[in-house]
N, C-alpha and C positions, 0 to 999 in steps of 0.2 A: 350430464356430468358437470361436476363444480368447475370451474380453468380457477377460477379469481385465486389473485397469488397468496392472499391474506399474510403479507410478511411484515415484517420491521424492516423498514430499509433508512438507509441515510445516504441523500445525493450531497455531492461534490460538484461542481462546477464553477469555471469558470474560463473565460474567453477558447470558447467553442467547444469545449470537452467536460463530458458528464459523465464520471464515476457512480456508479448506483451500490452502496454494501447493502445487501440483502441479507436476512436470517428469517426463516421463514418458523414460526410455534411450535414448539415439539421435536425440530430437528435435533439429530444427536449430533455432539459433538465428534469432526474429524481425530483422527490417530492423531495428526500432525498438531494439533491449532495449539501447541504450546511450545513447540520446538524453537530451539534460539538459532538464530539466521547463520547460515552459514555449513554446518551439520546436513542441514539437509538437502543439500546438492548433490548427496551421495545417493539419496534414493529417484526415482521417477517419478508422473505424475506431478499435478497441477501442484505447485508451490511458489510462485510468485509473479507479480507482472512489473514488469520495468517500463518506468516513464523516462523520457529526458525533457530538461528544461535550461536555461537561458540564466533562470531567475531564480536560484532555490532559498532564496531567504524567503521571497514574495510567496511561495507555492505553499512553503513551511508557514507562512503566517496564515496562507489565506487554510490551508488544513487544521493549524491549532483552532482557528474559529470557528468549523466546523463539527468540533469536538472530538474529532476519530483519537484510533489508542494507537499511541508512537512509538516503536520498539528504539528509535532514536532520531533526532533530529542535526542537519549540520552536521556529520558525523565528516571528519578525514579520511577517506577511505585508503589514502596512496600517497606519496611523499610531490607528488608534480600537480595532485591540487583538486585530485577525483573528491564529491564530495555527494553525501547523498543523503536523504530522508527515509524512511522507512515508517510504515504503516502496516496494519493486517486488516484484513478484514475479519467478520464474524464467525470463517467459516476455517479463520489460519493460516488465509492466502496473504503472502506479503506480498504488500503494494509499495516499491522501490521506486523513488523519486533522483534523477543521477543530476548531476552539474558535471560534465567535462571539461576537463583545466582546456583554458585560452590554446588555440593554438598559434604559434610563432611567426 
């Protein structure tokens, strides 16, 4: 039997964590992978993974370089300073990058 994954993928990395987006020839497109964020918290099922980070300008540049596709960057989430990135993967998984406002 074949294993070999024969995909398109694109890594992410960097200081110690390695994001891998996979698409592997042929697959069909999910129900979800055009859904606009937010809507879909109503249903179940795999629909996003959340990062946190310290740095989300750094994380946001070191992703634009990467090339991946941005549903937003820097975005305001909340008036005390929530703020966050968002990315999908191939398959319409959102990949959520947060900054937590300072705490006092």
């Amino acid at each position: 039997m074949d294993r070999a994954a024969r995909a398109a993928f694109q890594v992410v990395e960097r200081n110690g964590i390695r994001i891998e987006l996979l698409c592997r020839p042929g697959s069909r497109v999910h129900p979800d992978a055009e859904i606009v964020p937010g809507p879909h918290l109503r249903t179940s099922g795999t629909k996003a993974i959340v990062f946190r980070t310290d740095d989300l300008e750094a994380a946001t540049a070191y992703l634009e370089s990467c090339g991946v596709h941005f549903e937003w960057k820097n975005e305001e989430l909340s008036a005390d300073g929530l703020r966050s990135t968002m990315i999908r993967d191939p398959d319409g998984v959102f990949v959520n990058v947060l900054r937590y406002p300072p705490t006092p």
